[in-house]
N, C-alpha and C positions, 0 to 999 in steps of 0.2 A: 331389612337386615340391619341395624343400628351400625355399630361402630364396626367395621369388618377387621379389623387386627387384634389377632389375640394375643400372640408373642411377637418376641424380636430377638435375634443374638446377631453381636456384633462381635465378629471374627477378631482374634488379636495373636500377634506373635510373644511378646513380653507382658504374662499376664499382671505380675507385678508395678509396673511400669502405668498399664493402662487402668488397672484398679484405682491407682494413684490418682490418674488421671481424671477419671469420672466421681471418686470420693470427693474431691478436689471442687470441683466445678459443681456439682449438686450437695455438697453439703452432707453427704448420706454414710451409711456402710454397706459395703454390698455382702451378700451372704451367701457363704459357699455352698451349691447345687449339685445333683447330678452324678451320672457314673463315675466310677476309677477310671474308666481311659479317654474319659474327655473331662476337663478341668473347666467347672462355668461354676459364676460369681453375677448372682442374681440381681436385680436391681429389687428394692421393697417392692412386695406385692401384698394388696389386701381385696376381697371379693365386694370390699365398698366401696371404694375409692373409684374414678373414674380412669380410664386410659389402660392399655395394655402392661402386659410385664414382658419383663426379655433379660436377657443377663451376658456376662462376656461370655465366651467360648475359646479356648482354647482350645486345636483340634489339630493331630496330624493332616492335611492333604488340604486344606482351609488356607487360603491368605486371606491376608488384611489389607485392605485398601478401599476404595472408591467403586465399585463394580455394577452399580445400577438401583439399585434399592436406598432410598434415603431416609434415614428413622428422623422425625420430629418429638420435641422433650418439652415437655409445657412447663412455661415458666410464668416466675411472675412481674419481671422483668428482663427482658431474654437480654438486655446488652450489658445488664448485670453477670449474668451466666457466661458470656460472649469473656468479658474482662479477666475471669475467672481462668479461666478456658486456657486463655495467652500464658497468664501466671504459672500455668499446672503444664508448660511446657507443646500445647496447643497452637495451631496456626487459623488465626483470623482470617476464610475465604471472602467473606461479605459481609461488614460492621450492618448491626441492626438497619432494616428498613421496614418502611410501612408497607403492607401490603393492604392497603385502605379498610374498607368496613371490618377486614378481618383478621387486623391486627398489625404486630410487625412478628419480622422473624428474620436470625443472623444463622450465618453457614462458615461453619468451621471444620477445619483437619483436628484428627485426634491424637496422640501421641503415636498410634499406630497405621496411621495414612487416613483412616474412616473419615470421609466428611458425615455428616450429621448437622440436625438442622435445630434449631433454638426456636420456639414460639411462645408469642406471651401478646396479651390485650395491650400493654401501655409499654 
């Protein structure tokens, strides 16, 4: 089975706020997705590119916070990302570490409670 994650959405209360937040820290635009009665803000998706897609969600009966499930964001130097993160109104859980042959990777809160996790080779 290769890669088993196909999506990802991360729950948000202030969609604006969190947009902000991940334009911010990745560099990117997210692009708006999905029905009238749920509001989601996709991260770039291409069928070439490696790694999954997922987008925010805004959603009546959905909170946002910490809840069991931890999305990781390939970087290319995640304490790069990590700094970013703080800037864009972000809380720093664990500055970059090594996690040896297979890299490092930082753990941060997101504007919206979400921790998420930062991984990068160097």
């Amino acid at each position: 089975m290769g890669n088993p994650v196909g999506w990802f959405e991360i729950y948000v209360q202030d969609m604006n706020r969190a947009k902000k937040f991940y334009e911010s820290v990745f560099e990117t635009k997210l692009e708006k997705l999905g029905p009238e009665d749920i509001e989601m803000w996709a991260f770039n998706m291409t069928q070439e590119n490696y790694g999954a897609s997922g987008a925010l969600v805004k959603m009546e009966g959905t909170p946002s916070g910490f809840a069991g499930t931890l999305v990781y964001f390939s970087c290319e130097d995640c304490g790069i990302e990590a700094a970013r993160a703080e800037k864009a109104g972000g809380k720093i859980f664990k500055p970059k570490f090594s996690i040896g042959e297979y890299g490092f990777i930082a753990l941060l809160h997101d504007t919206e409670g979400n921790m998420i996790g930062l991984h990068s080779m160097a």
